[in-house]
C-alpha positions as CSV (number, residue, x, y, z in Angstrom):
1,X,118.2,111.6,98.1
2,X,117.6,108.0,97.7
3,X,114.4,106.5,95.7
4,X,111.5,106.2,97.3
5,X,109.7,103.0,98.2
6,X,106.8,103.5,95.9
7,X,107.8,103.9,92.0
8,X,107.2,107.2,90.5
9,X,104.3,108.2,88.7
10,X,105.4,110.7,86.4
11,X,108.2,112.9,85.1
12,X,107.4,115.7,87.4
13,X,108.1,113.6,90.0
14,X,111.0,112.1,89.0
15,X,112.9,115.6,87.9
16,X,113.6,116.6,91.4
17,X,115.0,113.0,92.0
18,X,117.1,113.6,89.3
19,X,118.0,116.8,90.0
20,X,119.3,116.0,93.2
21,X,121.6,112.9,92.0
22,X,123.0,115.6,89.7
23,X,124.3,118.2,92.5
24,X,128.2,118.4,92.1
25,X,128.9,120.7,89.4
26,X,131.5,117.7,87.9
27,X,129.0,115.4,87.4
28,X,126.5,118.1,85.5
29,X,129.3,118.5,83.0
30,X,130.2,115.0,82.6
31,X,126.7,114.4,81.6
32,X,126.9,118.0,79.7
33,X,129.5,116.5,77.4
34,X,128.4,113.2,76.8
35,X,125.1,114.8,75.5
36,X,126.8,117.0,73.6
37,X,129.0,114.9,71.8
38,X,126.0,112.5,70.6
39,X,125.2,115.1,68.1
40,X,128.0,114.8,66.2
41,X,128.2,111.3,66.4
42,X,124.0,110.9,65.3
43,X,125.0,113.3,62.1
44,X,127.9,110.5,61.5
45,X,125.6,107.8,61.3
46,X,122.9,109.8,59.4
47,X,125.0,110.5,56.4
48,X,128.1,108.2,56.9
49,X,127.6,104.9,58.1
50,X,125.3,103.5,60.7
51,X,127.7,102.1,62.6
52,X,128.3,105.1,64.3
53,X,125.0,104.5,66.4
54,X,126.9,101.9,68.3
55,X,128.7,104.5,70.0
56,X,126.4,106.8,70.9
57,X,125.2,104.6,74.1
58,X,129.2,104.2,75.2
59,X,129.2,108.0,74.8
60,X,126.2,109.2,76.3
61,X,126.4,106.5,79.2
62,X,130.3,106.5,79.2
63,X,130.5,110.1,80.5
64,X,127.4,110.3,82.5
65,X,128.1,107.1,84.6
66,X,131.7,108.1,85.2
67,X,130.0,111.3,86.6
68,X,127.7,108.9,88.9
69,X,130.3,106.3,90.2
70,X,133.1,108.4,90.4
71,X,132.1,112.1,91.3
72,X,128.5,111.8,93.0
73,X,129.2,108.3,94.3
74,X,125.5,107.4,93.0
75,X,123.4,105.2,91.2
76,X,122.9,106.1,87.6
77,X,118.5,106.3,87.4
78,X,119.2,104.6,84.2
79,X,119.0,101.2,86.1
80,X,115.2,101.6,87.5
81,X,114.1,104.6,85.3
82,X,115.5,104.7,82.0
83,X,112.9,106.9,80.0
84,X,112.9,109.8,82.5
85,X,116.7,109.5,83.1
86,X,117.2,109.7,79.4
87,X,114.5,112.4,79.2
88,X,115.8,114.5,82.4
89,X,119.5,114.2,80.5
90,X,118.3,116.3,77.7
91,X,116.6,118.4,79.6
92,X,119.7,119.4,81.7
93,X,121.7,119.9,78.9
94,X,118.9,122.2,77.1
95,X,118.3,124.1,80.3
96,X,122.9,124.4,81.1
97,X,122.7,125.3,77.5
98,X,120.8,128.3,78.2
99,X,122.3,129.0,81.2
100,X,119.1,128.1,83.1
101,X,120.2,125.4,85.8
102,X,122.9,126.8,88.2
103,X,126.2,124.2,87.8
């Protein structure tokens, strides 16, 4: 599914874009990891140093864009939307979590 034309106007509409840049089961994990491995890495650089904030972008985008380039052969929607895409990441990973969204 490729962008349309005309932006998009909300998050409802952007979720099914999403979704469907996020089909092969791969990709969904990738993404699945490098969410979950920000936690740890945000309790580093609450109670240890900052510094461990650098690394959450590297991990987070690290994993997921391998998953785009490499496995789905996409376009992260980082580039055009990065709210949503950021929003929609957490969402997949809350929703996998809970066993909620087929992978």
């Amino acid at each position: 599914m490729s962008l349309p034309e005309q932006p998009l106007q909300s998050f409802a509409e952007f979720w099914p874009y999403y979704l469907a840049e996020h089909q092969h089961p791969v990709n969904r994990w990738l993404h699945f990891a490098g969410t979950a491995l920000l936690f740890p890495f945000l309790v580093l650089g609450l109670f240890h140093t900052y510094w461990w904030w650098l690394v959450l972008p590297l991990i987070g985008y690290g994993f997921a864009w391998t998953g785009h380039f490499f496995v789905e052969h996409n376009r992260p929607a980082t580039f055009r939307y990065p709210f949503w895409s950021l929003l929609a990441d957490f969402r997949m990973f809350f929703l996998m979590l809970a066993g909620k969204l087929q992978t």
